[in-house]
C-alpha positions in Angstrom: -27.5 11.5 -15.3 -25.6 14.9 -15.8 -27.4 15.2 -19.4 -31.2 13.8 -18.4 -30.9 15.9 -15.4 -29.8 19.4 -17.9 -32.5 18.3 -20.0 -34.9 17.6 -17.0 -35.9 14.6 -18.3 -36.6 12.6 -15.1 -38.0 9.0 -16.5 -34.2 9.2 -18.7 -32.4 10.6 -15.2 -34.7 7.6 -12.9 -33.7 5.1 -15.6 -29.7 6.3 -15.2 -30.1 6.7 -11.8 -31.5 2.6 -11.5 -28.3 1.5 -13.7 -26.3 3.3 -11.6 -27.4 1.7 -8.4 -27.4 -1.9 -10.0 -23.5 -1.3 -11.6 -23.2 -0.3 -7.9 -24.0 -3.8 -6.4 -22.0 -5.6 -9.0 -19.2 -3.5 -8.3 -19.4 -3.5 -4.0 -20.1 -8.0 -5.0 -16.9 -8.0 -7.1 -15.2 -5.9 -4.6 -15.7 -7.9 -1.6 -15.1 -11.1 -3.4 -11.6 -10.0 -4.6 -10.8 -8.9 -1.1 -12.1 -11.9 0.4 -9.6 -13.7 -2.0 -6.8 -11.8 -0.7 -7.7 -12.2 2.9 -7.9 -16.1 2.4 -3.8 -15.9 0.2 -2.5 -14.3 3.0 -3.8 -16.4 5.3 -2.6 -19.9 3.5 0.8 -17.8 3.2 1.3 -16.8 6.8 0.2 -20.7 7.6 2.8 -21.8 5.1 5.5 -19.5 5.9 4.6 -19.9 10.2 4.5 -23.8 9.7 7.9 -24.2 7.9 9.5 -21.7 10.8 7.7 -23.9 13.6 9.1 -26.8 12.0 12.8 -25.9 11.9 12.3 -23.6 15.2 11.7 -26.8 17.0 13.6 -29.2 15.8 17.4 -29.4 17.0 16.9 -27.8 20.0 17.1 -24.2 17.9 14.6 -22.6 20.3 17.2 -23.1 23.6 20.3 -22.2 20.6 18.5 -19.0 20.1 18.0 -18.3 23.6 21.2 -19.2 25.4 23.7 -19.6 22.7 23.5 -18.3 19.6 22.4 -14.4 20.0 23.1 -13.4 16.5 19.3 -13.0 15.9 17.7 -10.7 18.4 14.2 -11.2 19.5 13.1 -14.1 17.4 9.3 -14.3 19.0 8.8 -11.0 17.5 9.8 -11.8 14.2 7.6 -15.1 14.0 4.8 -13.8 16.1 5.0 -10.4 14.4 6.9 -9.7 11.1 5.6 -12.7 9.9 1.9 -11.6 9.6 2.7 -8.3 9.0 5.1 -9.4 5.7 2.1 -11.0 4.7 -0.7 -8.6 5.4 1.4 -6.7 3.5 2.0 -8.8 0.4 -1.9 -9.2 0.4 -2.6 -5.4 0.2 0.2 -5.1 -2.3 -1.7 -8.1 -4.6 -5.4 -6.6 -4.1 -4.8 -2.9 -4.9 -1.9 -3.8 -7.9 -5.0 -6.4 -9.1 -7.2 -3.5 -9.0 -5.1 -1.2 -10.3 -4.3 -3.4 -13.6 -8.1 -3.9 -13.8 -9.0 -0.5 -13.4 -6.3 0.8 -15.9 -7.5 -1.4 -18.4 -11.0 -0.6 -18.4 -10.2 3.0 -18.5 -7.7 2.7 -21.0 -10.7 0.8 -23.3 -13.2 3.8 -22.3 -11.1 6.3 -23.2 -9.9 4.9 -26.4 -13.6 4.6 -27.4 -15.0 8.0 -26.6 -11.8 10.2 -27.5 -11.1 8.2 -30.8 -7.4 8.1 -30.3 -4.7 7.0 -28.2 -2.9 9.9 -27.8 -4.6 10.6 -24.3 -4.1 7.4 -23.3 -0.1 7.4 -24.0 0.1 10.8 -22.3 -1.2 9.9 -19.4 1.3 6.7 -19.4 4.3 9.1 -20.2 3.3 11.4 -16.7 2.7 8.2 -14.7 6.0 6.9 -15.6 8.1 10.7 -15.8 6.3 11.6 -12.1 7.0 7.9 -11.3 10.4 8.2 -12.1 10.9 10.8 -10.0 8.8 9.7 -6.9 10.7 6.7 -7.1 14.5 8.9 -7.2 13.5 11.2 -4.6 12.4 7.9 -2.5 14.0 7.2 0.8 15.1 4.0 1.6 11.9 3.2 4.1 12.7 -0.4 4.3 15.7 0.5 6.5 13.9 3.0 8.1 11.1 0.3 8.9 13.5 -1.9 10.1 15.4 0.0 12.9 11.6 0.6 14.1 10.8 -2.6 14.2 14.4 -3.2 16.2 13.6 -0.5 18.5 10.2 -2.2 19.3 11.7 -5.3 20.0 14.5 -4.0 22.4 12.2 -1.8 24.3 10.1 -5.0 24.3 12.2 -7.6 25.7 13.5 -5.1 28.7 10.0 -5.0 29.7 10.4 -9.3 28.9 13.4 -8.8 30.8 12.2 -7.5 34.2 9.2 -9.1 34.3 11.4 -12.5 34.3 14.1 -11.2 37.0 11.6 -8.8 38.8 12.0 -11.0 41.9 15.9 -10.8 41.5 15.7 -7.1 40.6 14.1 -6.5 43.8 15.9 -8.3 46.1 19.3 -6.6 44.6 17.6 -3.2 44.6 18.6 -2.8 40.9 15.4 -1.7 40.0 17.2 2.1 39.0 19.5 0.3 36.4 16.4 -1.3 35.2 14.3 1.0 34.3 17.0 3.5 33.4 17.8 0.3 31.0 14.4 0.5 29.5 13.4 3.8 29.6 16.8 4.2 27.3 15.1 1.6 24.9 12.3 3.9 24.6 14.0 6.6 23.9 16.1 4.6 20.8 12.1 3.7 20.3 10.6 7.5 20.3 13.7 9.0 17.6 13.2 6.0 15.5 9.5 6.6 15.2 10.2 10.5 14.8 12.7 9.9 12.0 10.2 8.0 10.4 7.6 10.6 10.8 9.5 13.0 9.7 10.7 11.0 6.6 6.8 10.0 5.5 6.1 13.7 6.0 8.4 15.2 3.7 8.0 12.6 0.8 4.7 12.2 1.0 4.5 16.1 0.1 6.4 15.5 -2.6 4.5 12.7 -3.8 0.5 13.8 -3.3 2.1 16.7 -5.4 3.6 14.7 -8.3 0.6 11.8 -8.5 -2.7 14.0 -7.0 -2.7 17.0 -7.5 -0.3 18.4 -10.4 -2.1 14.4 -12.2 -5.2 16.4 -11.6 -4.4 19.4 -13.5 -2.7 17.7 -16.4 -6.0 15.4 -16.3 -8.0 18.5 -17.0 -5.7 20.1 -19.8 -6.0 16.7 -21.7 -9.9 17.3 -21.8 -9.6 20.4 -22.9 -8.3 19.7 -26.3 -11.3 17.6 -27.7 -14.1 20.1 -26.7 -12.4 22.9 -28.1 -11.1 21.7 -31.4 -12.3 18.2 -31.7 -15.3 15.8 -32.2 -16.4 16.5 -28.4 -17.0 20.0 -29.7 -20.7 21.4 -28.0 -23.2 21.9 -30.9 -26.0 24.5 -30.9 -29.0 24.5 -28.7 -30.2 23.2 -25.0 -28.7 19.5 -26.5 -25.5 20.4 -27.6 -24.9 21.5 -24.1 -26.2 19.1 -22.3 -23.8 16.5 -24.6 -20.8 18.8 -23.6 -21.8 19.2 -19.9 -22.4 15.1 -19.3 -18.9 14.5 -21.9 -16.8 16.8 -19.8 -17.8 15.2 -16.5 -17.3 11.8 -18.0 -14.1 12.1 -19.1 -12.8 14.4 -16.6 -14.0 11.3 -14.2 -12.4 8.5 -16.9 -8.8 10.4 -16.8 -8.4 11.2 -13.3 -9.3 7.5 -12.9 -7.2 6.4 -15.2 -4.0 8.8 -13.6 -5.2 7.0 -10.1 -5.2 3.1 -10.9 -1.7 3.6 -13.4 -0.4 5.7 -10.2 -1.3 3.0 -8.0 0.8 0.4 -10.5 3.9 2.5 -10.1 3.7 2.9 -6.3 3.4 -0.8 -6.4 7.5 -1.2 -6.3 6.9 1.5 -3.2 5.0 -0.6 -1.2 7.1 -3.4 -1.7 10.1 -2.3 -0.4 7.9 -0.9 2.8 8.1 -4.6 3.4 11.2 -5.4 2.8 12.3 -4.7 7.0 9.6 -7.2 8.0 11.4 -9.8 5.4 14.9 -9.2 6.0 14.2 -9.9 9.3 12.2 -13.0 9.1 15.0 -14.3 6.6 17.5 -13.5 9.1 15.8 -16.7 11.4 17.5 -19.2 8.7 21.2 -19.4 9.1 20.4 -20.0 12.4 17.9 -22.7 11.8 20.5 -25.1 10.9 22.0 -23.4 7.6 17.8 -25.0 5.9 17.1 -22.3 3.1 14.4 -19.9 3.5 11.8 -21.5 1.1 12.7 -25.1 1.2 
């Protein structure tokens, strides 16, 4: 489109430009298919995973255990009526962008291979992805802990406000209602630094990490074109053609590498993502010894 459009050659640039809309379709189709796949795993897993916990919840007499005398696990409800789907919402996500990601990287991979006649892009975009992995990865905090004292905090600021509502007619007639809510509004204060530490946590690596897999990617994604058009077979020839060729080449493989940086990026965050979720599944993994000593995934 970038070359008919040089060349003003508008049957060439409608004929591009009607491609382009039907490789558009396809994609959006494929697309919404694959995340409609996703959607419909992580619902049979959260089904699975919910019916096995209801099972054992139930049986024994585990629910009153949990409740009145064993208090080793805090909050159960919340962990099967919330960590549950969130562990896997969060699987799902993990699967669809680490499927599109290995698709992506391959088809770029192929691409680039084809129109740069050699492999040695291809490998040095690899060698950044793993070196700026490397060091995202070191210079990583460890969010699943961070995750999981906010999810703690939520649950103890929720079950005071459980808490009262259950004893309000006590708490009035006692007049405690000032230890009350001095109890909860401490739990929301536990709640508020947890969440700022977080913040504060995201903010600084996530700095560091645009920087290492955007932007710097970005930069090294344009030297690696460079080499090609000024030494190599990409090299413009004379005349209103050999521009245009060099204009549409330029944009197309500046589009192909920075594409190609994005989906193998994407792979390497994928160990990232996964230990986001690792608060949500300590904690629904906590349930089991006290379900009576049944392993997690029998």
């Amino acid at each position: 489109m970038f070359r008919a459009a040089f060349l003003r050659q508008v049957p060439l640039f409608i004929r591009n430009f009607a491609e382009n809309v039907v490789l558009c379709l396809a994609a959006a189709g494929v697309e919404a298919t694959a995340a409609r796949i996703v959607a419909d795993t992580t619902q049979v897993w959260r089904a699975a995973l919910t019916e096995r916990l209801h099972e054992l919840y139930f049986s024994g007499m585990t629910y009153y255990k949990l409740s009145y005398v064993d208090r080793t696990v805090a909050h159960p409800e919340q962990r099967l009526a919330e960590d549950v789907p969130k562990l896997c919402d969060g699987l799902g996500a993990v699967l669809h962008d680490a499927i599109n990601a290995a698709v992506d990287a391959a088809v770029y991979a192929v691409v680039l291979r084809r129109y740069s006649r050699s492999h040695r892009y291809t490998l040095s975009i690899v060698a950044y992805i793993l070196l700026g992995g490397g060091a995202v990865v070191a210079a990583s905090p460890n969010f699943g802990r961070l995750m999981g004292r906010q999810s703690a905090a939520e649950g103890a600021y929720r079950a005071a406000h459980a808490r009262l509502r259950a004893n309000a007619e006590s708490v009035a007639f006692y007049r405690g209602v000032a230890v009350e809510r001095a109890h909860l509004e401490s739990a929301f204060a536990t709640l508020v630094r947890s969440q700022a530490a977080l913040i504060a946590t995201q903010w600084r690596f996530g700095m560091w990490q645009d920087f290492a897999t955007k932007y710097l990617a970005a930069t090294v994604a344009v030297v690696l074109i460079i080499g090609p058009f000024f030494q190599g077979h990409l090299r413009p020839g004379e005349g209103v053609q050999g521009r245009a060729s060099m204009l549409a080449s330029m944009r197309y493989h500046t589009n192909i590498i920075i594409s190609l940086f994005t989906s193998l990026g994407s792979l390497a965050q994928t160990s990232h993502k996964l230990a986001r979720l690792t608060a949500h599944a300590d904690r629904v993994a906590a349930l089991y010894p006290s379900f009576s000593g049944a392993a997690p995934w029998t």
